[in-house]
N, C-alpha and C positions, 0 to 999 in steps of 0.2 A: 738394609742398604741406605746411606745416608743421602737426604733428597737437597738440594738446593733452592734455596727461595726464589720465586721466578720476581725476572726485576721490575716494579711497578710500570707498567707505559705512562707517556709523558700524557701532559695534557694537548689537546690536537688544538687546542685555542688558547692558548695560557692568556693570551691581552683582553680577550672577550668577556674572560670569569670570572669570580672572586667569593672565595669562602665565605660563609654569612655563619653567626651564632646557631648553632644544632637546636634542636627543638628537644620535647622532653624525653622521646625514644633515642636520640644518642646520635640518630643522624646528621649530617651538615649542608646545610642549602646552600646553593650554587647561584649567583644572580650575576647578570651582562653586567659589563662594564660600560659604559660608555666613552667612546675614543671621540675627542674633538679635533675635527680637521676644518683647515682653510680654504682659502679657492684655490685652485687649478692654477698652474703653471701656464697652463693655452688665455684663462682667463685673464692673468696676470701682462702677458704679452698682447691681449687685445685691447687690454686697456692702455698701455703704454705706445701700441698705433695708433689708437684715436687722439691721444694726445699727441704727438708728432702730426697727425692729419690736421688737427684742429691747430695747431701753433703751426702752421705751414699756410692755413689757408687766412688766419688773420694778419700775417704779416703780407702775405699779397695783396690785400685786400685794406689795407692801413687802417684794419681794428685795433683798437687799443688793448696792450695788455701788459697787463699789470706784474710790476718786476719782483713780488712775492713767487711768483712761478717756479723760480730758479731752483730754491733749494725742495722744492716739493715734485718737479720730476726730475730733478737726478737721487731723490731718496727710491728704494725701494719695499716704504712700505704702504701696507694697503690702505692706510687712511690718509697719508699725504697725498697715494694718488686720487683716490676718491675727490678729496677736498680742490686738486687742482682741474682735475676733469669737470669740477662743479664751474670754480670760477672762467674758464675757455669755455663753458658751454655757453655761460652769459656773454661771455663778450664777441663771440660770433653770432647771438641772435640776430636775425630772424634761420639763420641757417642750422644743422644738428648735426652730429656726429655722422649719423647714417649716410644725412643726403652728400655731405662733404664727401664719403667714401665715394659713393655711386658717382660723381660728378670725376673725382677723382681713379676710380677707373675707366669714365670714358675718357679722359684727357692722353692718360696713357694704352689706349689701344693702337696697334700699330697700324689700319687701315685710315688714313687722317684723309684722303682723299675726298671722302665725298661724306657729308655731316649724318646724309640720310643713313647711312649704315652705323652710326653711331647711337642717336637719336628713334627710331622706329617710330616713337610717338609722332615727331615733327612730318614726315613722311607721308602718314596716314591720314595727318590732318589736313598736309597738303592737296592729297588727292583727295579728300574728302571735299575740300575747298574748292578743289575743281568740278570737281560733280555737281553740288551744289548751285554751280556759277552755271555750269552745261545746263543744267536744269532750269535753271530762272531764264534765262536766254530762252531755250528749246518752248518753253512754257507761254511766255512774251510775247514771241512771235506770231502766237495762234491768235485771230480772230476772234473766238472763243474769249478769250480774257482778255474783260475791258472794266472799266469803271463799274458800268452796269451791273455786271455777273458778278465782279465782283461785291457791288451794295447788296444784292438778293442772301449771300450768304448762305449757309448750308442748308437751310430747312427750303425756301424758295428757288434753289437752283435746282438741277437734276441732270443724268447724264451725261454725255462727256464733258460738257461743260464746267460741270462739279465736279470732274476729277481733275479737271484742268487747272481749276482758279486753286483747290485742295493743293495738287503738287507745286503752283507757283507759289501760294501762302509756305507750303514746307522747305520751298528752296531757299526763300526769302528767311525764314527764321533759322536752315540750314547755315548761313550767310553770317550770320549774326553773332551763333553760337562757338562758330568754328574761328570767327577774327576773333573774339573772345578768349578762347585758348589757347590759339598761338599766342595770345598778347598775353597770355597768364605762363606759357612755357618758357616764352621768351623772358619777363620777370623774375620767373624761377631758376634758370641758368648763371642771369646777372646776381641772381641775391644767394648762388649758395644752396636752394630751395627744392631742386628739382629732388625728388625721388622715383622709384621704379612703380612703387603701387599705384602713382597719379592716372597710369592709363589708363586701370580698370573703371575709376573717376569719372575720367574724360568720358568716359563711351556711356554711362549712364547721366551723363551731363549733356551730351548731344539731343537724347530721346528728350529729356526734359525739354531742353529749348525750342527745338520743332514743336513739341508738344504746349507748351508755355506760348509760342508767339500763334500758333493757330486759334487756340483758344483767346490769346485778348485780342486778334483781329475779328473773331466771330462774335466776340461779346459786344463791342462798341459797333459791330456792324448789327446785333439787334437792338443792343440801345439804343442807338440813332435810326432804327426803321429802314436802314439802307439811306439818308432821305441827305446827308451831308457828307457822309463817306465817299472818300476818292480816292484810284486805285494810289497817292501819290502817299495819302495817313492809312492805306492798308497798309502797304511795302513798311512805311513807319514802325507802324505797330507791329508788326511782325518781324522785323528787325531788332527793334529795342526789347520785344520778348523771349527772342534767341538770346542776345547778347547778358544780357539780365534775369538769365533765366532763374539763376540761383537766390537772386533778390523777390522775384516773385513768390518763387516756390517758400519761403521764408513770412513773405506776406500776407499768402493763404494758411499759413502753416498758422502766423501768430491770429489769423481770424478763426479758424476752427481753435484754437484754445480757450480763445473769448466764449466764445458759442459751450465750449465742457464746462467752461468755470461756469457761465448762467444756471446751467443743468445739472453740476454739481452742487452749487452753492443753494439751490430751491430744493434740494434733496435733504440738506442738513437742517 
């Protein structure tokens, strides 16, 4: 009975594979192909929004830009747009691509009424702002915190009085830290600047300045013995260590450097 040849099946990959020279038993090696691809069509259209974001927000803003642009985003390929997202990146600095977005989706949210549900940062700092002020007030008022109490400082004071002058010292650098970054959010709005991640920032920027302004009020208050300290260069110094908190913390940062290099450099 005469049989038929069964018909070879296809290859289930044919773009994957590719015949190699047989070796000395007769067989034929099989090795990948390699397929080269480009970016993404999504990629392609995110890039060509930040452009439009970014040439939207320099002509608002009367950044200069430069009239090479023209035929490099209406091409569609990838390295003209590259090369023009380069040059709008510069000419909207100090602002980015990003924060430009985020600034431009709060502009377009339809609740315009009230800033606080736009903003969440601005809000928080407000009431933070208020707390703070409750505090330095509520604190003030006490009997308890005076010049005096305050000169003795932490080692020489004790009970409630030391918790008293403690919370007016944290209201006080509370005060400081918090004008601070409204006056940093508020810059960051006008320049372009604001981003989403600044919050998480912020709130590790608060602990430092309370932190920051307690410590240089306690320190000049045992440097000087308590003996010229007034409650008027505490409030001082505990304000300008809130407010400045990030320039101190930088301060101490470049003297503990000083301090490894000695100990490093007597090592070698």
């Amino acid at each position: 009975m005469p049989t038929s040849n069964p018909t070879p099946s296809p290859n289930p990959n044919p773009k994957s594979t590719a015949a190699l020279p047989g070796n000395a038993s007769g067989t034929t090696k099989v090795a990948p192909i390699a397929i080269e691809r480009g970016v993404s069509h999504e990629l392609m259209v995110q890039i060509k929004d930040e452009l439009e974001n970014m040439l939207s927000f320099a002509m608002r803003n009367g950044k200069v830009i430069n009239t090479e642009l023209n035929p490099l985003i209406e091409s569609n390929k990838l390295d003209d747009l590259i090369t023009a997202h380069n040059i709008l990146t510069k000419n909207i600095a100090p602002a980015t691509p990003k924060s430009i977005k985020y600034l431009k989706k709060l502009n377009t949210q339809e609740n315009s009424r009230a800033v606080f549900s736009k903003l969440p940062i601005i809000r928080n700092l407000i009431i933070l702002a208020l707390f703070f002020l409750a505090l330095f007030i509520g604190t003030s008022l006490s009997d308890q915190v005076d010049k005096e109490s305050l000169a003795k400082g932490v080692l020489a004071n004790d009970g409630t009085s030391l918790l008293l002058n403690l919370l007016f010292i944290c209201a006080t650098s509370g005060l400081g830290v918090v004008f601070y970054l409204l006056k940093s959010v508020s810059e960051g709005i006008q320049k372009g600047t604001l981003m989403p991640e600044q919050s998480v920032y912020y709130v590790g920027l608060i602990v430092l300045g309370i932190m920051s302004g307690l410590i240089l009020s306690e320190i000049v208050s045992t440097y000087n013995n308590g003996e010229s300290l007034t409650i008027f260069n505490s409030c001082v110094l505990a304000l300008v260590g809130g407010f400045s908190s990030d320039a101190i913390f930088s301060i101490l940062q470049g003297i503990i450097n000083k301090i490894k290099d000695i100990f490093t450099s007597s090592d070698d």
